[in-house]
N, CA and C atoms as an extended XYZ file, in Angstrom:
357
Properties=species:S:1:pos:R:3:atomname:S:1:resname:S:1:resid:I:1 pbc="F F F"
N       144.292       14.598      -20.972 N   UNK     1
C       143.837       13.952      -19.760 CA  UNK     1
C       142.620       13.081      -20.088 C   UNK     1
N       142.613       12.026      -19.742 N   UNK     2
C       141.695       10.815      -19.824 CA  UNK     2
C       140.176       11.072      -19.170 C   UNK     2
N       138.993       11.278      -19.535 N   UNK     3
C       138.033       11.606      -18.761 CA  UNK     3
C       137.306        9.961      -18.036 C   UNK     3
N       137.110       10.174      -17.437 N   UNK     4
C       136.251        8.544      -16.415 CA  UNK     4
C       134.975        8.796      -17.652 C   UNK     4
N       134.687        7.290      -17.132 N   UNK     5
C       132.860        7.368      -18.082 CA  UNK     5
C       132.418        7.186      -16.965 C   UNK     5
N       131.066        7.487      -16.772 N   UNK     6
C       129.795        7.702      -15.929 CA  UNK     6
C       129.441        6.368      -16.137 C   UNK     6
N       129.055        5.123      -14.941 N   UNK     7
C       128.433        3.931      -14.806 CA  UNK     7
C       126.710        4.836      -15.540 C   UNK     7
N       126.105        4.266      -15.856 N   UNK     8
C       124.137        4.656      -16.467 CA  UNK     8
C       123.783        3.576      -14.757 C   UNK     8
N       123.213        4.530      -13.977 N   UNK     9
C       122.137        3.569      -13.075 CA  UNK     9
C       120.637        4.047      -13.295 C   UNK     9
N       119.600        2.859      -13.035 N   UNK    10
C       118.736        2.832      -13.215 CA  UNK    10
C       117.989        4.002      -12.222 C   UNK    10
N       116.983        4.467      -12.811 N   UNK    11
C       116.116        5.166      -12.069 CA  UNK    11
C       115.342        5.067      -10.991 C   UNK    11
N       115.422        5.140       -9.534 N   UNK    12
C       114.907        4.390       -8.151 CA  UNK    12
C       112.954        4.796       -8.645 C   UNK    12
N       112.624        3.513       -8.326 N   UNK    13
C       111.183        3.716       -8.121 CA  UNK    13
C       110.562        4.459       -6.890 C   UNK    13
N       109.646        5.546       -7.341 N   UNK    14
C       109.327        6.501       -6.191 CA  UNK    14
C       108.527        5.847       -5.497 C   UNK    14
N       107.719        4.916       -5.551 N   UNK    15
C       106.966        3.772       -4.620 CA  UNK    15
C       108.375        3.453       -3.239 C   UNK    15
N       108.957        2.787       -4.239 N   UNK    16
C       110.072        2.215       -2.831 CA  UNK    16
C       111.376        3.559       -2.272 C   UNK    16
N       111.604        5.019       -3.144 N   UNK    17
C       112.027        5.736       -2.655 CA  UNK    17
C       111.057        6.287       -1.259 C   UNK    17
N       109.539        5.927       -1.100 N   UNK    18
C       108.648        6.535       -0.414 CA  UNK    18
C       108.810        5.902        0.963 C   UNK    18
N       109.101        4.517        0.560 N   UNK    19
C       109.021        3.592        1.633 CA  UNK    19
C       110.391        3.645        2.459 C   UNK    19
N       111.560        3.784        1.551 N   UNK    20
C       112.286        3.911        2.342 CA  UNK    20
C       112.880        5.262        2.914 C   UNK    20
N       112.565        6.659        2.478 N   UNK    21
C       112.120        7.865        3.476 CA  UNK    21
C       111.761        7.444        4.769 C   UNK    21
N       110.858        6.806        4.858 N   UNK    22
C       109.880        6.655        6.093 CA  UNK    22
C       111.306        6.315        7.234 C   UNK    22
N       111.866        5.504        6.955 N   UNK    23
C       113.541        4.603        7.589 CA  UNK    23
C       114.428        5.828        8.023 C   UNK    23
N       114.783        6.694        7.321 N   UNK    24
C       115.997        6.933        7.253 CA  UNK    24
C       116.022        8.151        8.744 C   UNK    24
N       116.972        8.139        9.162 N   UNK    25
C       117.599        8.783       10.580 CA  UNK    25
C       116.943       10.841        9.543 C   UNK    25
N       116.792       11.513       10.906 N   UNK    26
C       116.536       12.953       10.138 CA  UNK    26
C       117.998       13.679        9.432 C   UNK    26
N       118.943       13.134       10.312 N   UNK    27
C       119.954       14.006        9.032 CA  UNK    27
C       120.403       13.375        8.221 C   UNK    27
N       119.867       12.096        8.088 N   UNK    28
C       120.406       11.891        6.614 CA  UNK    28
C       119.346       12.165        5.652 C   UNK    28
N       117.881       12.187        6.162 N   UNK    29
C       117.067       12.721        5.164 CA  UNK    29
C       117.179       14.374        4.597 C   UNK    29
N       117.582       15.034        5.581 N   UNK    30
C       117.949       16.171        5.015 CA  UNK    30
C       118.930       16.914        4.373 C   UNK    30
N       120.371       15.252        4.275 N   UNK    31
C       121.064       15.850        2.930 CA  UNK    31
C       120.981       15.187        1.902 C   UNK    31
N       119.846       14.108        2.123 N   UNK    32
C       119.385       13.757        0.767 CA  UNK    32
C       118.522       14.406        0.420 C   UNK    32
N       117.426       15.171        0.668 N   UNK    33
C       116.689       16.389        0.478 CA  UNK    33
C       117.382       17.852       -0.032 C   UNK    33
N       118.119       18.262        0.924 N   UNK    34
C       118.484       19.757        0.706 CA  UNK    34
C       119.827       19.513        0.439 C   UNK    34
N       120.589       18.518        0.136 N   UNK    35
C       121.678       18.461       -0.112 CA  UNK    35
C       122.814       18.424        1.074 C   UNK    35
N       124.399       18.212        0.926 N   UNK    36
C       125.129       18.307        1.969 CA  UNK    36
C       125.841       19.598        2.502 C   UNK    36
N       125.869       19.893        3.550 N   UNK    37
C       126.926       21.215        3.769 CA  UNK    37
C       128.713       20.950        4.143 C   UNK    37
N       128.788       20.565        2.980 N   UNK    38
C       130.636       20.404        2.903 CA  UNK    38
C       131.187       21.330        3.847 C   UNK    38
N       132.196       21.009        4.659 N   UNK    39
C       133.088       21.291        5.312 CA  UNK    39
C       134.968       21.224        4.901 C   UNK    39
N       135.704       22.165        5.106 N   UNK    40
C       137.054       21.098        4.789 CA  UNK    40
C       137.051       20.445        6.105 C   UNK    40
N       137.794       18.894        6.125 N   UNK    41
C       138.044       18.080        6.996 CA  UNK    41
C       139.629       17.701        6.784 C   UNK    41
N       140.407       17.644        5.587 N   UNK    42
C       141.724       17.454        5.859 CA  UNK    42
C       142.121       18.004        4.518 C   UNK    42
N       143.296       18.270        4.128 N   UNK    43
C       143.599       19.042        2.968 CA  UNK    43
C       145.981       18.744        2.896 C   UNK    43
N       145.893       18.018        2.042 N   UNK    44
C       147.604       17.902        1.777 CA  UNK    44
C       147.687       17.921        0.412 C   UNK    44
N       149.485       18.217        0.404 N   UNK    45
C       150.125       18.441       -0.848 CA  UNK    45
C       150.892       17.146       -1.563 C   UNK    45
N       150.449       16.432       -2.199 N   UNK    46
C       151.544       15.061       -2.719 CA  UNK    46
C       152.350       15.888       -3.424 C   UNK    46
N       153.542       15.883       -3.087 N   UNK    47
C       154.369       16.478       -4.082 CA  UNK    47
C       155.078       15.732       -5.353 C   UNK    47
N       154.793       14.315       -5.295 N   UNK    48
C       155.210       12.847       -6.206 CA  UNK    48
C       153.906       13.352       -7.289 C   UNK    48
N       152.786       13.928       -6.765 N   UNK    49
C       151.682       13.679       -7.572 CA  UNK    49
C       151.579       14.995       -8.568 C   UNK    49
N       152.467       16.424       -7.417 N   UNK    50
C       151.790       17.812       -7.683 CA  UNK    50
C       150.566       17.800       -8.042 C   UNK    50
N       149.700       17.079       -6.796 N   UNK    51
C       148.340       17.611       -6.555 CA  UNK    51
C       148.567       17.636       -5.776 C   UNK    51
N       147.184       17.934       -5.372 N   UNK    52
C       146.725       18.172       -4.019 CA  UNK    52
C       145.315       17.110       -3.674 C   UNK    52
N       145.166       16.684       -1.868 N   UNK    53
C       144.194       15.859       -1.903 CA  UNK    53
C       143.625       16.390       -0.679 C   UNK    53
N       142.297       16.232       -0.854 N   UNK    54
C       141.517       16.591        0.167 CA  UNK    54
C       139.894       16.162        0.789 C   UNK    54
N       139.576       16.531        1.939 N   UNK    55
C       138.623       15.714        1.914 CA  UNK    55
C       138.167       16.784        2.831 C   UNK    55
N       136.474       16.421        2.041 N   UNK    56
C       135.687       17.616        2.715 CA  UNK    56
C       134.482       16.463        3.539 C   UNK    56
N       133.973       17.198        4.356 N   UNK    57
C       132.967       15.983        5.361 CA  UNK    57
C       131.819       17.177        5.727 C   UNK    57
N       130.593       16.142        5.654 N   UNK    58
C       129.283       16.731        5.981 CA  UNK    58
C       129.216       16.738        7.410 C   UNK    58
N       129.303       18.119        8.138 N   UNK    59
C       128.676       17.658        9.609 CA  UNK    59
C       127.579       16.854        9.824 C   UNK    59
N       126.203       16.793        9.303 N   UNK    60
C       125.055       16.409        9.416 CA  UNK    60
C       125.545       14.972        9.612 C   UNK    60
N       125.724       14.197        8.053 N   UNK    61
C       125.324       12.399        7.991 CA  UNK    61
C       126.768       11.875        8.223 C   UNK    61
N       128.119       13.031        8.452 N   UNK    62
C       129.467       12.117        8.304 CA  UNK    62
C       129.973       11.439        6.984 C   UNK    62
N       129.323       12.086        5.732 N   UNK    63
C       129.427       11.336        4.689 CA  UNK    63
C       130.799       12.266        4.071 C   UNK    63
N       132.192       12.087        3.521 N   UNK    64
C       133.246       12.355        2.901 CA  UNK    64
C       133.159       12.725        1.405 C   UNK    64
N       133.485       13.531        1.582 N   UNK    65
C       133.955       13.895       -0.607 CA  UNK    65
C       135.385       13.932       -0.430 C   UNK    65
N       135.956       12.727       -0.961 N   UNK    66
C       137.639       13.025       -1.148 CA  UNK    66
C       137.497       13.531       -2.709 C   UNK    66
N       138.837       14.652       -2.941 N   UNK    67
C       139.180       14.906       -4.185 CA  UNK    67
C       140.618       15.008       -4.078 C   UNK    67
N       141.032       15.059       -5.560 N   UNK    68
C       142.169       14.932       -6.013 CA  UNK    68
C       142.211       16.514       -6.728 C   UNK    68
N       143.069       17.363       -6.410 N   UNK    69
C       143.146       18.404       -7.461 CA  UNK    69
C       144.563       18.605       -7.774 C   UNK    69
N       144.415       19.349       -9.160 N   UNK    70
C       145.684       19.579       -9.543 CA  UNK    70
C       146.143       20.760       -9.265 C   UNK    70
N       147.456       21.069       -9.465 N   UNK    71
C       148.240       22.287       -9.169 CA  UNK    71
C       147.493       23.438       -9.516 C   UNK    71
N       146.629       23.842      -10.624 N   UNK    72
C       145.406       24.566      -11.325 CA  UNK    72
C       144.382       25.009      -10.399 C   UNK    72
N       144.015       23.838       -9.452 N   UNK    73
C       142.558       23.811       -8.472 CA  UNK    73
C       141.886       22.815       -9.122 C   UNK    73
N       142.079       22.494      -10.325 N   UNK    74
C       141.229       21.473      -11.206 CA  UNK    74
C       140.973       20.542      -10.714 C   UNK    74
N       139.803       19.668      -10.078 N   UNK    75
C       139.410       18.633       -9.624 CA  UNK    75
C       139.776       17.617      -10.934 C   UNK    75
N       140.521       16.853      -10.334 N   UNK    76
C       141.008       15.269      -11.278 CA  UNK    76
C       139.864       14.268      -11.158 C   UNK    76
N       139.756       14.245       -9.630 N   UNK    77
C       138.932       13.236       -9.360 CA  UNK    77
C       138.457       12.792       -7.835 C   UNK    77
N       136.791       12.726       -7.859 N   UNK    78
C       136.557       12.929       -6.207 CA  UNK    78
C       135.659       11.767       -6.823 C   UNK    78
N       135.651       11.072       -4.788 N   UNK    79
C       134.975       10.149       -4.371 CA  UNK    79
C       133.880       10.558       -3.366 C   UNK    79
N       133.292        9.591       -2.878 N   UNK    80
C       132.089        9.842       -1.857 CA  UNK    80
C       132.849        8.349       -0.314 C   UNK    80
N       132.496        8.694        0.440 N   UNK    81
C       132.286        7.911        1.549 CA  UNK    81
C       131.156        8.332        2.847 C   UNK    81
N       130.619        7.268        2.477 N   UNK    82
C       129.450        7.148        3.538 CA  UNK    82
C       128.898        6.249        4.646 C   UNK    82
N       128.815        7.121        5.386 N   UNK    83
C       128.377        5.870        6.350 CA  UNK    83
C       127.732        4.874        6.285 C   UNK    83
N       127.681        3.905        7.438 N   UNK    84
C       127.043        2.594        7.205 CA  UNK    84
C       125.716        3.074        7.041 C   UNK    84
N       124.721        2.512        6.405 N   UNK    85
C       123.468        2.558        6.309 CA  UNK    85
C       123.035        3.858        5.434 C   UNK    85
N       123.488        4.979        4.976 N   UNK    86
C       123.062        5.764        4.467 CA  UNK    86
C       122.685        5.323        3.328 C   UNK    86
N       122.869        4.677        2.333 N   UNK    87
C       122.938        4.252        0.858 CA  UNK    87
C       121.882        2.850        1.246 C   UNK    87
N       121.357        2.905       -0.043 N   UNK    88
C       120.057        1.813       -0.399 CA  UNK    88
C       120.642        1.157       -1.378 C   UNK    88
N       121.153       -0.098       -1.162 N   UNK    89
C       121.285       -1.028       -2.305 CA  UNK    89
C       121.007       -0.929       -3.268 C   UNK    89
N       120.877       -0.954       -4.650 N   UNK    90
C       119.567       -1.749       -5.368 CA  UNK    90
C       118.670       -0.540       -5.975 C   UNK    90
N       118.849        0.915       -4.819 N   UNK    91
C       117.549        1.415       -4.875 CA  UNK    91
C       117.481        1.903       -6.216 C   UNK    91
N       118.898        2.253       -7.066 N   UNK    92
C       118.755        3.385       -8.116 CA  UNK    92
C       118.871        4.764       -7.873 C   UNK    92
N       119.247        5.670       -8.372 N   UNK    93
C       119.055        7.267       -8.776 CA  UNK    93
C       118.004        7.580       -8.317 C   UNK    93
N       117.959        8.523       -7.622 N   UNK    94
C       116.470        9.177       -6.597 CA  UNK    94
C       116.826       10.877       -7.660 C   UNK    94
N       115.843       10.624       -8.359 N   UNK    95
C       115.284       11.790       -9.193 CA  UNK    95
C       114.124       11.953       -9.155 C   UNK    95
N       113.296       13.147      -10.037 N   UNK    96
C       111.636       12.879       -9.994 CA  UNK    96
C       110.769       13.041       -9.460 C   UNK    96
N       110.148       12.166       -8.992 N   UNK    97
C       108.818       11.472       -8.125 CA  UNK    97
C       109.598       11.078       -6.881 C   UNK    97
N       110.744       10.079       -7.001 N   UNK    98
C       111.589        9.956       -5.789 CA  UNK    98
C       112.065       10.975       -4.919 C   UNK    98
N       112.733       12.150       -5.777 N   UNK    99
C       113.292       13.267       -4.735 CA  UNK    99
C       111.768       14.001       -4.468 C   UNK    99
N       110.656       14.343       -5.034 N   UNK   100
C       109.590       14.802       -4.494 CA  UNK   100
C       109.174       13.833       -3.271 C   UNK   100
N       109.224       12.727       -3.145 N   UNK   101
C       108.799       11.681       -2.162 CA  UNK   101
C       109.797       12.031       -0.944 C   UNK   101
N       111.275       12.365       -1.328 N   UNK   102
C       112.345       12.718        0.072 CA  UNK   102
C       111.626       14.488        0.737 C   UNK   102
N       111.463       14.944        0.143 N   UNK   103
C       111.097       16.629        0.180 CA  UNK   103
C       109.736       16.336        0.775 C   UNK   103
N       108.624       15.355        0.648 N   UNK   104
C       107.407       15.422        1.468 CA  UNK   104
C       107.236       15.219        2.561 C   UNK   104
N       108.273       13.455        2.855 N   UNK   105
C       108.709       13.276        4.128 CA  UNK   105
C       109.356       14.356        5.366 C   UNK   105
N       110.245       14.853        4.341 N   UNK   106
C       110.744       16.273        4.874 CA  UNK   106
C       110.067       17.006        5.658 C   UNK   106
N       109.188       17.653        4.721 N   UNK   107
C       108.170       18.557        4.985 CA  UNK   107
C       107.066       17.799        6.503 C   UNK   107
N       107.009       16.852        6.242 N   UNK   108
C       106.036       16.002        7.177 CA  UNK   108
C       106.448       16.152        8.262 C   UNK   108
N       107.874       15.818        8.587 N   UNK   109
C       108.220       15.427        9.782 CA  UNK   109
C       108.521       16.834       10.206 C   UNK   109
N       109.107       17.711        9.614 N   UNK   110
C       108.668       19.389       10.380 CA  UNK   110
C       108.076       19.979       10.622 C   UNK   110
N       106.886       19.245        9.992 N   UNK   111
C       105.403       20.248       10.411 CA  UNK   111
C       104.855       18.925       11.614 C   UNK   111
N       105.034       17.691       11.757 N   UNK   112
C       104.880       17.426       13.216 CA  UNK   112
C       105.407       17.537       14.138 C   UNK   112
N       107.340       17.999       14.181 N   UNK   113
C       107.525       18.551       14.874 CA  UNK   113
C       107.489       19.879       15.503 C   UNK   113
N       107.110       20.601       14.654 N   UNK   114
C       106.944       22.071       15.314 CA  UNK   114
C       105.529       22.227       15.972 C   UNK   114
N       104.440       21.389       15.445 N   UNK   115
C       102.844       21.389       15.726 CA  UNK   115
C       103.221       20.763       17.685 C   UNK   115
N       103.840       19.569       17.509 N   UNK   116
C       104.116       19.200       18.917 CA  UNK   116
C       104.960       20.209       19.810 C   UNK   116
N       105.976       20.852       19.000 N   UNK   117
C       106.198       22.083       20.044 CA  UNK   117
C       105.248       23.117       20.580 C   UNK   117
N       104.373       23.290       19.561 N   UNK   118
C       103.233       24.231       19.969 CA  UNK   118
C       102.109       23.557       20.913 C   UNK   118
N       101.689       22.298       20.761 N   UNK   119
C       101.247       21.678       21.415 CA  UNK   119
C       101.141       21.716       22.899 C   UNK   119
């Protein structure tokens, strides 16, 4: 079986990962933070293919993981689909300094919202 190669993207600068935190809607910051909570959303059998295809969806941002598996369970091959606006052009790989910059915002905006509940 043929393995895919990995595109190399550049590393997002945590300056402009900072700036654009500040933007983003709260659930999509929090599955770019804490990650997504996959759901199944549809699940069939190609029998031309003997796989199987399926697609799992984040309640939170609406963002899709289609995969392809084989008769095994073996993932062949999965995609992403995301909504409009979730994804930053340009921005690069949010590792680092960047994912510490998503996790502060995080943190920020829950500790002003709970301070205003107490409020």
């Amino acid at each position: 079986m043929a393995r895919r190669r990995r595109r190399i993207v550049a590393e997002a600068d945590a300056n402009e990962v900072e700036q654009w935190a500040h933007t983003l809607k709260q659930t999509w910051l929090l599955c770019r933070e804490l990650g997504h909570t996959w759901k199944p959303f549809t699940a069939r059998y190609v029998p031309e293919q003997r796989a199987y295809e399926r697609t799992l969806r984040c309640p939170r941002c609406a963002t899709e993981r289609r995969q392809v598996l084989d008769g095994s369970g073996h993932v062949v091959s999965s995609s992403y689909v995301h909504p409009d606006g979730y994804l930053h052009k340009g921005l690069g790989r949010v590792t680092g300094e960047g994912r510490d910059a998503l996790r502060l915002e995080s943190l920020t905006r829950f500790i002003d919202q709970t301070t205003a509940k107490t409020a």
